[in-house]
The first five atom37 places (N, CA, C, CB, O) and aatype in JSON, in Angstrom:
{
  "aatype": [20, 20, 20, 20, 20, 20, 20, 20, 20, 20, 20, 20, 20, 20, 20, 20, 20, 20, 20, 20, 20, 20, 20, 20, 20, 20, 20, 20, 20, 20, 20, 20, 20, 20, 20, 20, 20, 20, 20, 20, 20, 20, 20, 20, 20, 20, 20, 20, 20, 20, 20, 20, 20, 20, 20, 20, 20, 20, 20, 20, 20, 20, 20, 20, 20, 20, 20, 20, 20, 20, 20, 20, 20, 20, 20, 20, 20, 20, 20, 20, 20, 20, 20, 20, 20, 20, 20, 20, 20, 20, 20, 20, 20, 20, 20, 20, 20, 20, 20, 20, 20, 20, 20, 20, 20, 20, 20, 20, 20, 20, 20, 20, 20, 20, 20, 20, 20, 20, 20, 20, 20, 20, 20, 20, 20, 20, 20, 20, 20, 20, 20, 20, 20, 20, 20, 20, 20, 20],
  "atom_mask": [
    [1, 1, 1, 1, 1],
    [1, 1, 1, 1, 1],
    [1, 1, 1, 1, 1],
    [1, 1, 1, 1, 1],
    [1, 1, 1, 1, 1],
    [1, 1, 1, 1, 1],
    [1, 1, 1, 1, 1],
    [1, 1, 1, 1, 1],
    [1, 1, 1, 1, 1],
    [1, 1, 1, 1, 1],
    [1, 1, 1, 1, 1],
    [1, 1, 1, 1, 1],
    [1, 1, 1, 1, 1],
    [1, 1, 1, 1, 1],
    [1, 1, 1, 1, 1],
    [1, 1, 1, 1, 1],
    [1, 1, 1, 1, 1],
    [1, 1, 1, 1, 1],
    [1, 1, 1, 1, 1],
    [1, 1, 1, 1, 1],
    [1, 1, 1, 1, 1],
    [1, 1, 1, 1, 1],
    [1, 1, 1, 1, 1],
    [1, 1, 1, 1, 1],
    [1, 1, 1, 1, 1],
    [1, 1, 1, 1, 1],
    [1, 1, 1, 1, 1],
    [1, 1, 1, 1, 1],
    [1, 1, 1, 1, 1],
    [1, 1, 1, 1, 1],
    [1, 1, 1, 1, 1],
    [1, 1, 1, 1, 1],
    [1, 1, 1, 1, 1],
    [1, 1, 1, 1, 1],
    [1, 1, 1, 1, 1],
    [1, 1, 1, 1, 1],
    [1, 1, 1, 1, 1],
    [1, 1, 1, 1, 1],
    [1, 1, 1, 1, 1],
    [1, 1, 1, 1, 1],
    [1, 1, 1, 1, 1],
    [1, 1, 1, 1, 1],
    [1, 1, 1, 1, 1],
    [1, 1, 1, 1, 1],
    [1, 1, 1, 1, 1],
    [1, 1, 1, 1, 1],
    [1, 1, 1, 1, 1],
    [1, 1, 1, 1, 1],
    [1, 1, 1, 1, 1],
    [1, 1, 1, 1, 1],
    [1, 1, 1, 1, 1],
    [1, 1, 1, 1, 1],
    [1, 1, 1, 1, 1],
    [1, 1, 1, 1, 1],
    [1, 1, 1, 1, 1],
    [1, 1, 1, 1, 1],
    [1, 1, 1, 1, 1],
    [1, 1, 1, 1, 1],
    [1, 1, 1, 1, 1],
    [1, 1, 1, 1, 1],
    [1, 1, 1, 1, 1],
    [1, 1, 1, 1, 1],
    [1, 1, 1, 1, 1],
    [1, 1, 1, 1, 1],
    [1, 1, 1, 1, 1],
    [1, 1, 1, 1, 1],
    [1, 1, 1, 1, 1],
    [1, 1, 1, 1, 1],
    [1, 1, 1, 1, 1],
    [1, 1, 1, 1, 1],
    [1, 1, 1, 1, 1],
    [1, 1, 1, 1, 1],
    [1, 1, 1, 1, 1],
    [1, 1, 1, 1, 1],
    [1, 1, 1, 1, 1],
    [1, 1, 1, 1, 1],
    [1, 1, 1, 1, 1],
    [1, 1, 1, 1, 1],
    [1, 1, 1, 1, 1],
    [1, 1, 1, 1, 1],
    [1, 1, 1, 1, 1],
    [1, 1, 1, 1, 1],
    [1, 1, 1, 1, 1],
    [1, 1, 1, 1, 1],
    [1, 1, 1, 1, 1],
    [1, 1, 1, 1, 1],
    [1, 1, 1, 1, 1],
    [1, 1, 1, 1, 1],
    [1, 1, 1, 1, 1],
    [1, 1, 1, 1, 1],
    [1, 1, 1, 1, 1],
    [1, 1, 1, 1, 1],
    [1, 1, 1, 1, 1],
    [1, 1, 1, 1, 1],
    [1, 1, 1, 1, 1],
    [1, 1, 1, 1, 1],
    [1, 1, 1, 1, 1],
    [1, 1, 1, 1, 1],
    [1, 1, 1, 1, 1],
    [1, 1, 1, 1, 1],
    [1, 1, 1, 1, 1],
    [1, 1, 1, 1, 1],
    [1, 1, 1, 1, 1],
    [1, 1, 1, 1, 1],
    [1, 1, 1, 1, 1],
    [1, 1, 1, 1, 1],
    [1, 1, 1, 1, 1],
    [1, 1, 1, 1, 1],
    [1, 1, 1, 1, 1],
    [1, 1, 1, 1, 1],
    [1, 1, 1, 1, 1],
    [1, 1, 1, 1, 1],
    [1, 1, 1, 1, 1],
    [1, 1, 1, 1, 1],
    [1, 1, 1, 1, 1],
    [1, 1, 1, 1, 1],
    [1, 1, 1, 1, 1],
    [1, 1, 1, 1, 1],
    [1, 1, 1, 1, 1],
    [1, 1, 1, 1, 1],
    [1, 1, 1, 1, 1],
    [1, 1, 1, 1, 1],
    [1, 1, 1, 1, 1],
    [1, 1, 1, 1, 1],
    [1, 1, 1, 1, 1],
    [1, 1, 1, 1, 1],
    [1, 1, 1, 1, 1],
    [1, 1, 1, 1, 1],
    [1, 1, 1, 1, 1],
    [1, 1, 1, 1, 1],
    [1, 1, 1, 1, 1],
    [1, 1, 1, 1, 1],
    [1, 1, 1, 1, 1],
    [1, 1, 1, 1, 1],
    [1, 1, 1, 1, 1],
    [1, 1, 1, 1, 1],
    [1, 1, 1, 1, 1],
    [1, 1, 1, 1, 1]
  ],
  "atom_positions": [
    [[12.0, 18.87, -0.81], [11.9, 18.49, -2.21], [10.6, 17.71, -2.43], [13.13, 17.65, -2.65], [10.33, 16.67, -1.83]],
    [[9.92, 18.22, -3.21], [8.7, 17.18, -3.58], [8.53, 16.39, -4.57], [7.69, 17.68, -3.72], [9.02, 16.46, -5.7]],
    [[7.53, 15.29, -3.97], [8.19, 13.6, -4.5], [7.05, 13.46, -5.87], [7.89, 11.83, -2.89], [5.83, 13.62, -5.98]],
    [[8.2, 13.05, -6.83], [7.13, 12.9, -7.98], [7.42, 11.69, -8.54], [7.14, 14.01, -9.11], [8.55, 11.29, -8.83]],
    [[6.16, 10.97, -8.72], [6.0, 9.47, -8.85], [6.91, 9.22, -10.48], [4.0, 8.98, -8.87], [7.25, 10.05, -11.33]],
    [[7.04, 8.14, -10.43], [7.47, 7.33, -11.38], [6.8, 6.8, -12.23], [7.96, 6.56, -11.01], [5.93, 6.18, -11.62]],
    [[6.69, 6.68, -13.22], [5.32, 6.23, -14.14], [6.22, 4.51, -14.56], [4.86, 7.71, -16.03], [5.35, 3.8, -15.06]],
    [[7.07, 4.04, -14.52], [7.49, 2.96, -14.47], [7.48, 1.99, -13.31], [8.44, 3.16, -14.82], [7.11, 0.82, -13.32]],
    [[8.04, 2.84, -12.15], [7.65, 2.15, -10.62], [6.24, 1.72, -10.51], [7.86, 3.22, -9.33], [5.92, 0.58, -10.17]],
    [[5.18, 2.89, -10.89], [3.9, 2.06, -11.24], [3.73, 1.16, -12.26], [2.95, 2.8, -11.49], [3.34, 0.03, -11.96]],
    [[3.89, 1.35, -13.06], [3.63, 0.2, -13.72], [3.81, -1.28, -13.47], [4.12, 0.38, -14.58], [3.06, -2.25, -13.59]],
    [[5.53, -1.04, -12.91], [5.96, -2.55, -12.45], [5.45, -2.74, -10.96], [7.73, -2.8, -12.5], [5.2, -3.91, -10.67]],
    [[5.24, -1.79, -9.96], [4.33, -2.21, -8.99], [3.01, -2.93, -9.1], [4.11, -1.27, -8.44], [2.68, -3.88, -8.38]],
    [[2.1, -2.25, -10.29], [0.85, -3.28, -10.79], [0.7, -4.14, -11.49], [0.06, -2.93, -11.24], [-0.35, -4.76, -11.65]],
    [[2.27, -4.44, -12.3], [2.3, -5.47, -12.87], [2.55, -6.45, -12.44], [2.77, -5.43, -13.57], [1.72, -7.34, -12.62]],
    [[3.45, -6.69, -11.88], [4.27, -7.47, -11.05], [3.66, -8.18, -10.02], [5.21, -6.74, -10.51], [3.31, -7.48, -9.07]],
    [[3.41, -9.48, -9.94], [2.43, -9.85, -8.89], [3.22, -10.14, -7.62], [1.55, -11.11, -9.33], [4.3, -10.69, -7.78]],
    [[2.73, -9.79, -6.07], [3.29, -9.62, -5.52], [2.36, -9.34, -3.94], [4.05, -8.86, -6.25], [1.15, -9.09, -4.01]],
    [[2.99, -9.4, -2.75], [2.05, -9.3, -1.55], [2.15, -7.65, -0.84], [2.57, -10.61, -0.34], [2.94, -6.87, -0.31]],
    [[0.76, -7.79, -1.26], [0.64, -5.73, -1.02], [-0.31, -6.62, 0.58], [-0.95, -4.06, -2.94], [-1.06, -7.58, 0.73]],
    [[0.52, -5.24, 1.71], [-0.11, -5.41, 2.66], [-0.79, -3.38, 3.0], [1.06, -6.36, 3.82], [-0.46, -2.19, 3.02]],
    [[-1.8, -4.26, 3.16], [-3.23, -2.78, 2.62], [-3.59, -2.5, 4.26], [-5.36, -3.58, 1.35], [-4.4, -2.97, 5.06]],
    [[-2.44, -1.37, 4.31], [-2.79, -0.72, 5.69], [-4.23, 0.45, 5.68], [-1.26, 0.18, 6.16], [-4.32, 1.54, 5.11]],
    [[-5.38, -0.37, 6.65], [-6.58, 0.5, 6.8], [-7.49, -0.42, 6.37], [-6.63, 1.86, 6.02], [-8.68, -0.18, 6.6]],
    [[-7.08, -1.78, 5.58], [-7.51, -2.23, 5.15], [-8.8, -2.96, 6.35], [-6.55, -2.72, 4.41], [-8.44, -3.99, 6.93]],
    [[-9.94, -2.54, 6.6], [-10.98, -3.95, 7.31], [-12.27, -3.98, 6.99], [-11.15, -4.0, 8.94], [-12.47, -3.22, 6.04]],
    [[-13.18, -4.5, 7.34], [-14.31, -5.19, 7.59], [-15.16, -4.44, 6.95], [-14.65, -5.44, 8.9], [-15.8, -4.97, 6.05]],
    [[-15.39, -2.9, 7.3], [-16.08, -2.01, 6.83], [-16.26, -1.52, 5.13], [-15.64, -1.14, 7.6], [-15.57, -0.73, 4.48]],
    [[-17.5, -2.38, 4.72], [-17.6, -2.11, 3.31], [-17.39, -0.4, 2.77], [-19.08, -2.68, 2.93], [-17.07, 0.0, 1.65]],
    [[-17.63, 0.25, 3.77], [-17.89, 1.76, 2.96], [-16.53, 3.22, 3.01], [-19.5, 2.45, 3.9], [-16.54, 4.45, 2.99]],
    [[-15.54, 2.18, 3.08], [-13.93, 2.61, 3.11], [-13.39, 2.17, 1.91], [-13.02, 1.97, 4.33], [-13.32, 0.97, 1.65]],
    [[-12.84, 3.39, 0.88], [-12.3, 2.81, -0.59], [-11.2, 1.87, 0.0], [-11.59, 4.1, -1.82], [-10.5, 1.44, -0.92]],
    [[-10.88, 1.5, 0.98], [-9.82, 0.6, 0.71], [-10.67, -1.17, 0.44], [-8.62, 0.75, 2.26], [-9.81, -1.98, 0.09]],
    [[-11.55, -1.55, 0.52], [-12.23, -2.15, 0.6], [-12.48, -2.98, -1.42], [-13.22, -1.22, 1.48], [-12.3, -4.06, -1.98]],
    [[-12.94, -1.68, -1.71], [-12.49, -1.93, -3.04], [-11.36, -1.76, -3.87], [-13.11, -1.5, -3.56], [-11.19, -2.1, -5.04]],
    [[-10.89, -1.4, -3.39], [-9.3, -0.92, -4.25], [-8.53, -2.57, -4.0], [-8.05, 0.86, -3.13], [-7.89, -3.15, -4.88]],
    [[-8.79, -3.07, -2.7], [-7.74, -3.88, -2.47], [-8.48, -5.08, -2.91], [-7.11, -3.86, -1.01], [-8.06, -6.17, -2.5]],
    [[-9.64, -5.04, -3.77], [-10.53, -6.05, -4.42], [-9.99, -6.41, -5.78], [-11.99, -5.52, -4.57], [-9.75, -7.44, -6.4]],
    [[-9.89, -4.87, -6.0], [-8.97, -4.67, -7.65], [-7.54, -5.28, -7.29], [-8.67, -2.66, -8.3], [-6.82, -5.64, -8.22]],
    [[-7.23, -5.38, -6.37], [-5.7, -5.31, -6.45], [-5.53, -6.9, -6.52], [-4.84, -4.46, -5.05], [-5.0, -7.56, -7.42]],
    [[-6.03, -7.29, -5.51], [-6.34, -8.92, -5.71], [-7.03, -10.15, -6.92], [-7.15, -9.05, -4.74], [-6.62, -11.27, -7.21]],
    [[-8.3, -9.29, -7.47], [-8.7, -9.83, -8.38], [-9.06, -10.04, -9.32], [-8.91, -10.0, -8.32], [-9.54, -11.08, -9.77]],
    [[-8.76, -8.37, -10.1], [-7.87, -7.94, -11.48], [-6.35, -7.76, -11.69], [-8.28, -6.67, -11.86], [-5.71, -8.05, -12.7]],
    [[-5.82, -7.16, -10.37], [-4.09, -7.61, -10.98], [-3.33, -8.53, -10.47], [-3.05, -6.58, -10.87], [-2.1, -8.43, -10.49]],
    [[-4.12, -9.85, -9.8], [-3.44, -11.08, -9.18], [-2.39, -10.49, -8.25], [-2.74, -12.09, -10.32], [-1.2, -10.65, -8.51]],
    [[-2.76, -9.87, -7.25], [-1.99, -9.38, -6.23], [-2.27, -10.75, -4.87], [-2.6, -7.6, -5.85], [-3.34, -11.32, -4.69]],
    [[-1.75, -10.84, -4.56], [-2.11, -11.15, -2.97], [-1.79, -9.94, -1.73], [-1.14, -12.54, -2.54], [-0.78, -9.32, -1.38]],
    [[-3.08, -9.96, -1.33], [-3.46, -8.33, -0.07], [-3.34, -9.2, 0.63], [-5.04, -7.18, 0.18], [-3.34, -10.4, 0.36]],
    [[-3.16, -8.41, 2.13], [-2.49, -9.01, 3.36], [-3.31, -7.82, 3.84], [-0.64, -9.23, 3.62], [-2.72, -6.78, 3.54]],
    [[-5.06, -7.48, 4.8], [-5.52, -6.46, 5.23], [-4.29, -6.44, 7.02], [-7.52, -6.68, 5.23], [-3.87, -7.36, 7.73]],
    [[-4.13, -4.81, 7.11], [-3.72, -4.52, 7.98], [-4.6, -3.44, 8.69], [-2.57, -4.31, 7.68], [-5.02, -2.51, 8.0]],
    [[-4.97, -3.53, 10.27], [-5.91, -2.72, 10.83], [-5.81, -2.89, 12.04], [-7.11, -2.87, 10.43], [-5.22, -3.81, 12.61]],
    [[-6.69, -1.57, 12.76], [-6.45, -2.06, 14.51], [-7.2, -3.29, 15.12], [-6.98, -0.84, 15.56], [-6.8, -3.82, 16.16]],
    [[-8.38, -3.75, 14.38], [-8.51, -5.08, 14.9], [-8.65, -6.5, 14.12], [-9.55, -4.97, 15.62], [-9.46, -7.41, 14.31]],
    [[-7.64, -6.4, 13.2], [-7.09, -7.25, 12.19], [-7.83, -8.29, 11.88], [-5.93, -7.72, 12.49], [-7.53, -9.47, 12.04]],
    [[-9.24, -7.66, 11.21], [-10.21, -7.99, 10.13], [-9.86, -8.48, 9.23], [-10.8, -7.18, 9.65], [-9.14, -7.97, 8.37]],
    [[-10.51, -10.14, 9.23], [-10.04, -10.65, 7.61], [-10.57, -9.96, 6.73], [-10.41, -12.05, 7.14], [-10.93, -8.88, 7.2]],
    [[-10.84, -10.08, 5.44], [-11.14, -9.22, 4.37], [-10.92, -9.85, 3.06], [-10.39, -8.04, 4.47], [-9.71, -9.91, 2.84]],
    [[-11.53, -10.29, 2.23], [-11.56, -11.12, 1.25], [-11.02, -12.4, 1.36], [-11.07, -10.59, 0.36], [-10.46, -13.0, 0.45]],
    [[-11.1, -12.58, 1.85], [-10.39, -14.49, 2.41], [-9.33, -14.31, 2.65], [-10.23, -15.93, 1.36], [-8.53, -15.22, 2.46]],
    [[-8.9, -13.06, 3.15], [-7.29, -12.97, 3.18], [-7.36, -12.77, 5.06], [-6.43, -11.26, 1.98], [-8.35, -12.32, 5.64]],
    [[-5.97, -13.26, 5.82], [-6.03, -13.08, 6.85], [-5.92, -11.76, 7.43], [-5.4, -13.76, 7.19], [-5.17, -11.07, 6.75]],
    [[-6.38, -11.2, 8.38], [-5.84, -10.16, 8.46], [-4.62, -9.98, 9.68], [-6.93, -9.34, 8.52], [-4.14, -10.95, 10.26]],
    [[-4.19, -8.46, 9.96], [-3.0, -8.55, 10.97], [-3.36, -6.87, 11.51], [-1.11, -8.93, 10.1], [-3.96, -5.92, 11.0]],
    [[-2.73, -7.09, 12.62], [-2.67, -5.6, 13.51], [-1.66, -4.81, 13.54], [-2.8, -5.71, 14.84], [-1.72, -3.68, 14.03]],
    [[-0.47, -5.38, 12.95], [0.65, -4.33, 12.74], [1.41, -5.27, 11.32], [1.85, -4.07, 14.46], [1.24, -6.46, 11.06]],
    [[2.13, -4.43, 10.71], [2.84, -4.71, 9.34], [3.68, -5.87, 10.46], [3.89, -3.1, 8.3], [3.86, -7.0, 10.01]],
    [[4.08, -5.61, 11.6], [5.27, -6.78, 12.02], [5.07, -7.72, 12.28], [6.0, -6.71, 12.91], [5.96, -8.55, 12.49]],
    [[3.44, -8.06, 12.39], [3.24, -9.44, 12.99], [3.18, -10.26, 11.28], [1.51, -9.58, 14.2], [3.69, -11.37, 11.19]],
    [[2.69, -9.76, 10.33], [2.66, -10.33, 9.2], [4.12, -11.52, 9.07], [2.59, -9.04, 8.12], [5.3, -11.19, 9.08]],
    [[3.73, -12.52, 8.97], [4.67, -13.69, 7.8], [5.1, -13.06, 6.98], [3.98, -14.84, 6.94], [4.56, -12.02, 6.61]],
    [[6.6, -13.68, 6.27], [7.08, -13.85, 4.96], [7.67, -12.32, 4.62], [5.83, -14.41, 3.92], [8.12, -11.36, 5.24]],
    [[7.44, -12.65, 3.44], [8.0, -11.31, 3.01], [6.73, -10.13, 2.5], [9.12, -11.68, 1.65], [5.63, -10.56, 2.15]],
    [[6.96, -8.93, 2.5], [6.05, -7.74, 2.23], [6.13, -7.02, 1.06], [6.19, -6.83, 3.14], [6.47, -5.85, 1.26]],
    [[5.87, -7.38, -0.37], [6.01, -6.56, -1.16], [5.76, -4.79, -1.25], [5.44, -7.17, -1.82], [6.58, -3.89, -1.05]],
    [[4.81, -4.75, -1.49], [4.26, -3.18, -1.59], [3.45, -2.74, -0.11], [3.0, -3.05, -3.05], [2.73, -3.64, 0.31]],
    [[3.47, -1.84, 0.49], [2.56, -1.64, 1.89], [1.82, -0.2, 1.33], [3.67, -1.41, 3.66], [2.34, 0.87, 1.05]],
    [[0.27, -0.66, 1.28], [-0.47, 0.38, 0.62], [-0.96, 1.22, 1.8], [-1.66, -0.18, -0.33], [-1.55, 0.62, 2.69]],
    [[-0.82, 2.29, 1.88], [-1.66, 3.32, 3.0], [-2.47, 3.84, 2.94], [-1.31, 4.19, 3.44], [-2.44, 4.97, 2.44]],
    [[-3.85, 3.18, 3.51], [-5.35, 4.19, 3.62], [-5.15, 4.46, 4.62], [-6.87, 3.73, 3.5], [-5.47, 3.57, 5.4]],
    [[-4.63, 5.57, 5.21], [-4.34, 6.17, 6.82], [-4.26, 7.71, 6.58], [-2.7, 5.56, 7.65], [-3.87, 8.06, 5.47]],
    [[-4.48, 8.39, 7.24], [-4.38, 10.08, 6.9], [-3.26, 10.21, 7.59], [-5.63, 11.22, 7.43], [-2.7, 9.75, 8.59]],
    [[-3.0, 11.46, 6.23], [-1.52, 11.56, 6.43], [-0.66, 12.17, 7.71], [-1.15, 12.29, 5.36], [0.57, 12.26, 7.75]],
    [[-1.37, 12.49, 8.52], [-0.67, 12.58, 9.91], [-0.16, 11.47, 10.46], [-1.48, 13.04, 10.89], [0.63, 11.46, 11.4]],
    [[-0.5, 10.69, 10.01], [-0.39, 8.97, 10.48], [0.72, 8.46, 9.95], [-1.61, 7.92, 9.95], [1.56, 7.83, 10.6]],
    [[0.81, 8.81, 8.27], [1.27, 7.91, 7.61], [2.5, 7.64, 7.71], [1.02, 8.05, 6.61], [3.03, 6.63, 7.26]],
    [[3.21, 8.77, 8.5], [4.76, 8.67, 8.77], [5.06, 7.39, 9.57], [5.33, 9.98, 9.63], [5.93, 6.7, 9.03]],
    [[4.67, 7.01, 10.49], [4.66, 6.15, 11.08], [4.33, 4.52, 10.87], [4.16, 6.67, 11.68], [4.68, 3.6, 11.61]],
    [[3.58, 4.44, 9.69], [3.5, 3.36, 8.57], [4.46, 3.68, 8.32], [2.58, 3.22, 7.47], [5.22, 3.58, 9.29]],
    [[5.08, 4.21, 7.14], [6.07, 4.26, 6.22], [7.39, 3.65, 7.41], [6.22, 6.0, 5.45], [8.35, 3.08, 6.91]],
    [[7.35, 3.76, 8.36], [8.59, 4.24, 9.39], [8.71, 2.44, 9.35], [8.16, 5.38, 11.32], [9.74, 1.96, 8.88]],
    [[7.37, 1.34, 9.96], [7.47, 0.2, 10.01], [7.19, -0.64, 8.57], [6.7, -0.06, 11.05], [7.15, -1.86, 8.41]],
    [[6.99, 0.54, 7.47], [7.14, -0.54, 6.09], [8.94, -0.44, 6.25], [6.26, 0.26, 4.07], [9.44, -1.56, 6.29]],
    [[9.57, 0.27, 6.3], [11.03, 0.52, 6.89], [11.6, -0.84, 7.14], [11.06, 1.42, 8.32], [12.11, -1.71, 6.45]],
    [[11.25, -0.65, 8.61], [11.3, -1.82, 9.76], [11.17, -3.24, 9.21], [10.08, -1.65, 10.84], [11.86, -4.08, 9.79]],
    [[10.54, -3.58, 8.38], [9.76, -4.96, 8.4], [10.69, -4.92, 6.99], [7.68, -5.13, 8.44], [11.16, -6.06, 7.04]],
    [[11.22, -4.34, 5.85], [12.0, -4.65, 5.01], [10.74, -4.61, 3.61], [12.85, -6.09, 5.5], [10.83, -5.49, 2.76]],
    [[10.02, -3.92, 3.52], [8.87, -3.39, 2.85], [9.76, -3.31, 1.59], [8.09, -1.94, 3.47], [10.92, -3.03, 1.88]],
    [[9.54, -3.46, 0.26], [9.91, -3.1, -1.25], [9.37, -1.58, -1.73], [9.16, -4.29, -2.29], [9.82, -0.65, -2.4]],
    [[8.26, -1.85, -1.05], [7.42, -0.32, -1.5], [6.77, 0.4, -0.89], [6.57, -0.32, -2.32], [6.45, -0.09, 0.19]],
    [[6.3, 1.61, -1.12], [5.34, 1.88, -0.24], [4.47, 2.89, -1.36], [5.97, 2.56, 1.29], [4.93, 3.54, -2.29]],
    [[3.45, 2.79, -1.03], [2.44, 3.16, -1.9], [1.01, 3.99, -0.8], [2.0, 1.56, -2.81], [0.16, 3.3, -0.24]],
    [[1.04, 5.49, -0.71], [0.13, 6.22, -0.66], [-0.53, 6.39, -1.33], [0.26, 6.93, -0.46], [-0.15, 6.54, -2.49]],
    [[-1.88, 6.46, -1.0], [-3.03, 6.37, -1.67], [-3.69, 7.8, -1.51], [-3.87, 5.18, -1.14], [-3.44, 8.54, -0.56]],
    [[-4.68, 8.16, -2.71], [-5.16, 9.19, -3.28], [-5.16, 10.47, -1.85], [-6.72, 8.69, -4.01], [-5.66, 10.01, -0.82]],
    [[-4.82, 11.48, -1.78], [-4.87, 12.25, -0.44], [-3.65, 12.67, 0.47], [-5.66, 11.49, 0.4], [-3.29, 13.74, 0.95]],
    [[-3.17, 11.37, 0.5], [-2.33, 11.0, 1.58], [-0.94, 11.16, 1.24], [-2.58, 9.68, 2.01], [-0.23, 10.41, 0.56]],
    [[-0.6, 12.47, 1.95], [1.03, 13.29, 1.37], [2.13, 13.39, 2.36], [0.84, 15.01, 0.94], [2.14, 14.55, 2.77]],
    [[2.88, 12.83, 2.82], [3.65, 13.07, 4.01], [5.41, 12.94, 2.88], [3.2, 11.54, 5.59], [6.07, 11.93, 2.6]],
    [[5.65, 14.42, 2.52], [7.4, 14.5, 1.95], [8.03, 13.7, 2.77], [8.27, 16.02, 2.03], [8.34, 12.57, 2.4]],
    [[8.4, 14.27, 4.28], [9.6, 13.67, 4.35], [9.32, 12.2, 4.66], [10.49, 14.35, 5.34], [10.25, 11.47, 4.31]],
    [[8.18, 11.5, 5.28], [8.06, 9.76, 5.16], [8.68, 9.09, 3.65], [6.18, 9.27, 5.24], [9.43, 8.13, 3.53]],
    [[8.08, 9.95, 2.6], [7.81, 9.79, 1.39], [9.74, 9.76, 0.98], [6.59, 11.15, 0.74], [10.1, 8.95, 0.13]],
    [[10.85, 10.7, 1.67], [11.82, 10.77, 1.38], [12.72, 9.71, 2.32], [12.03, 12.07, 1.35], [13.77, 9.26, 1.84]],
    [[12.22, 9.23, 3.93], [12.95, 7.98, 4.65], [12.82, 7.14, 3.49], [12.23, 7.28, 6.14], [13.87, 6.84, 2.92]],
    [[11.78, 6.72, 3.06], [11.53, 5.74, 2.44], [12.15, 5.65, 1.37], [10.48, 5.6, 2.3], [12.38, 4.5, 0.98]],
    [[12.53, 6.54, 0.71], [13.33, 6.79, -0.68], [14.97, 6.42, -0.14], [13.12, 8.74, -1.35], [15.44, 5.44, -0.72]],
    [[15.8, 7.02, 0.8], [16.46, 6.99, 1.35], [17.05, 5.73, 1.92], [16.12, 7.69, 1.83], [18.2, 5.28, 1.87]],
    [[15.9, 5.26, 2.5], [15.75, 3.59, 3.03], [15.92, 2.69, 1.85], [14.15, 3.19, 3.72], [16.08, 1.53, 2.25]],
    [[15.95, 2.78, 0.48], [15.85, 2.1, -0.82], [14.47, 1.43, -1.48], [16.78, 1.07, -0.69], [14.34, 0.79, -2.52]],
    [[13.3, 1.88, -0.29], [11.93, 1.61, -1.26], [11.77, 2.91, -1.79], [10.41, 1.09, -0.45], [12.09, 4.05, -1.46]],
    [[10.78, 2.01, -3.3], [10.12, 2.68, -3.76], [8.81, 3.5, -3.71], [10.22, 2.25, -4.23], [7.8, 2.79, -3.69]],
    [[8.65, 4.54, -3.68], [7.59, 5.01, -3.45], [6.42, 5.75, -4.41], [8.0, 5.64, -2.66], [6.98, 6.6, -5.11]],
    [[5.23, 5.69, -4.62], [4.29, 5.87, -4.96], [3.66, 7.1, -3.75], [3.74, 4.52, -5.21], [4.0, 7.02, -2.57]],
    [[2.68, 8.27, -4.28], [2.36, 9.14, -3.33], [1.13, 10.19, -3.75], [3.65, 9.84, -2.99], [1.42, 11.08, -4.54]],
    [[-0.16, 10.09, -3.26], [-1.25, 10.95, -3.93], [-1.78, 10.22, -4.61], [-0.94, 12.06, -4.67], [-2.83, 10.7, -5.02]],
    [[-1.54, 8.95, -5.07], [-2.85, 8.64, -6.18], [-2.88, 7.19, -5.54], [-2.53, 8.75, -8.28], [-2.32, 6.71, -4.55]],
    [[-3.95, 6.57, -6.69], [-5.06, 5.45, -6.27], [-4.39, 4.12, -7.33], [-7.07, 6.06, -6.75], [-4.15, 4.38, -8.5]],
    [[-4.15, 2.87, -6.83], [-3.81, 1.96, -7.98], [-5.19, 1.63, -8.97], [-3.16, 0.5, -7.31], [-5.17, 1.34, -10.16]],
    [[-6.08, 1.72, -8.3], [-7.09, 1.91, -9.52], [-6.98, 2.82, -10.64], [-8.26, 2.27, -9.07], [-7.11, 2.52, -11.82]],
    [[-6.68, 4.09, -10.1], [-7.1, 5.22, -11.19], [-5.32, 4.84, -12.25], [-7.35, 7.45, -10.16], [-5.34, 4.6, -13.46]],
    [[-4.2, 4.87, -11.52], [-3.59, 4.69, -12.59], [-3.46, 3.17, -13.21], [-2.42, 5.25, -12.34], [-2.93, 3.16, -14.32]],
    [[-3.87, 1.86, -12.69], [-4.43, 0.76, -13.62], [-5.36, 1.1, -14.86], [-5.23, -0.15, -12.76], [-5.32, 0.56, -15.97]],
    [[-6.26, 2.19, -14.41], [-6.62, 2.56, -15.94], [-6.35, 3.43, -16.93], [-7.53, 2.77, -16.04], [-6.91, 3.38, -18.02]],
    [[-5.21, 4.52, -16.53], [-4.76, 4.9, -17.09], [-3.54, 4.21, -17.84], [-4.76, 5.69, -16.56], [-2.86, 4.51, -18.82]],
    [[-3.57, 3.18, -16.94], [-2.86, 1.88, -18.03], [-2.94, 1.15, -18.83], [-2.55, 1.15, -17.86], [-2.02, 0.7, -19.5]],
    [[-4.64, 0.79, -18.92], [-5.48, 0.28, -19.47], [-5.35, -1.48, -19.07], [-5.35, 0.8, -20.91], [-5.22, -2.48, -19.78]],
    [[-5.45, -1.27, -17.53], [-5.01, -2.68, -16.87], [-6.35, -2.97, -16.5], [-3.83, -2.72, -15.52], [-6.62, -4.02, -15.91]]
  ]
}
């Protein structure tokens, strides 16, 4: 079955301020996650939590090497990872008690996209919180 986003789940995902942990997220300026998770922090008052293999801070935010070592609680877990990968995110946004999970522009994995549905997060899949923030006019 293929997963078709929610135009309300987004909304209240970008509205809603909250700790998005931005898997892919590091160091390297010339990776859209870099800016996306700029927007996310400092047009929609998000707090990002960068996640990566060598857990690069990234906007004054700390960074971490796996979603499990992260503190506290995990709102949204954004995925810049190709989607061969992404199952395996989704598997430890699972694990760690994740609210959401949010694939980013590209990145299509159904059945992750359906644990996760299954599991009781919400999911987002194929698009960018930028592009629909402005189609929000956020």
């Amino acid at each position: 079955m293929e997963h078709i986003n929610d135009p309300q789940v987004i909304h209240r995902l970008l509205t809603t301020p909250a700790r998005w942990a931005v898997v892919g997220l590091s160091g390297n300026p010339l990776r859209p996650a870099v800016g996306v998770s700029l927007f996310l922090q400092r047009q929609l008052g998000h707090e990002i939590i960068p996640v990566s293999l060598k857990g690069d801070d990234v906007h004054g935010a700390k960074g971490y090497k796996t979603l499990a070592e992260i503190p506290g609680r995990i709102d949204v877990v954004d995925c810049f990872v190709n989607s061969h990968k992404v199952g395996a995110v989704v598997d430890q946004a699972i694990a760690v008690g994740a609210k959401a999970v949010w694939l980013q522009l590209g990145v299509i994995d159904e059945d992750a996209a359906q644990r996760a549905q299954n599991a009781g997060l919400e999911v987002v899949m194929n698009t960018c919180p930028k592009i629909e923030a402005a189609k929000l006019g956020l």
